[in-house]
C-alpha positions as CSV (number, residue, x, y, z in Angstrom):
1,X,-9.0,-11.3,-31.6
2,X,-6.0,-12.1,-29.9
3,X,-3.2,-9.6,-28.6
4,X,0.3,-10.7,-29.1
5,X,2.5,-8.9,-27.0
6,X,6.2,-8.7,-29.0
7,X,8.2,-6.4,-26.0
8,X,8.1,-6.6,-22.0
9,X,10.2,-3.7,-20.2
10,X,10.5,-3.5,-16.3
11,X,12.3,-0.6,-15.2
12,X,13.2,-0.5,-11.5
13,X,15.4,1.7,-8.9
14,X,17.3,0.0,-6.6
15,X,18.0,2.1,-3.5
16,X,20.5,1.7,-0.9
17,X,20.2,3.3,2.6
18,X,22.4,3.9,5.6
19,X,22.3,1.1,8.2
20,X,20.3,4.0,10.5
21,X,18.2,5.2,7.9
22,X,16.9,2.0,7.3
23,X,15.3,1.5,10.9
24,X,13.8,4.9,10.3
25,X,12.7,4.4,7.2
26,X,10.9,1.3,8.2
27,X,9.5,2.5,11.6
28,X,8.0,5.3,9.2
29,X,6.5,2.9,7.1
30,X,5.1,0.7,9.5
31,X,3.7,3.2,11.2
32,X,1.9,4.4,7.9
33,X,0.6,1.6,7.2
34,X,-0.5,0.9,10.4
35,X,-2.9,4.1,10.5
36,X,-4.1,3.2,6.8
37,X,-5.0,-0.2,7.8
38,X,-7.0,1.7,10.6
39,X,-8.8,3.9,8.3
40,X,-9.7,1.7,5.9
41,X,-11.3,-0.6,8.4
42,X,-13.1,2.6,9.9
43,X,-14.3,3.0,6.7
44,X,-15.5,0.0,5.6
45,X,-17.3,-0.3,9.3
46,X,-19.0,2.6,8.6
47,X,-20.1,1.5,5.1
48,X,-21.6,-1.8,7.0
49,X,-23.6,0.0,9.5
50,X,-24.8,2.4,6.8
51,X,-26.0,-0.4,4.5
52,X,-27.5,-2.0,7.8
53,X,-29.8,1.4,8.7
54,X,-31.2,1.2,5.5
């Protein structure tokens, strides 16, 4: 049975930051995702060498 869709809405914020703000903001976020690119490859490392023992 086939789904017709009739109605798209995209809502979105646009935000504006201070030209200082913005350097923190992104040294914030790179740093995040540094650490949660390092965890998830922790992780999934850990998942290896437990599928491997067994």
């Amino acid at each position: 049975m086939p789904i017709e869709i009739k109605q798209l809405l995209i809502k979105s914020n646009i935000v504006h930051y201070a030209e200082d703000e913005d350097v923190e903001a992104l040294e914030a976020h790179s740093a995040f995702k540094e650490e949660l690119l390092n965890e998830c490859r922790h992780l999934i490392l850990e998942m290896l060498r437990e599928k491997g023992e067994r």
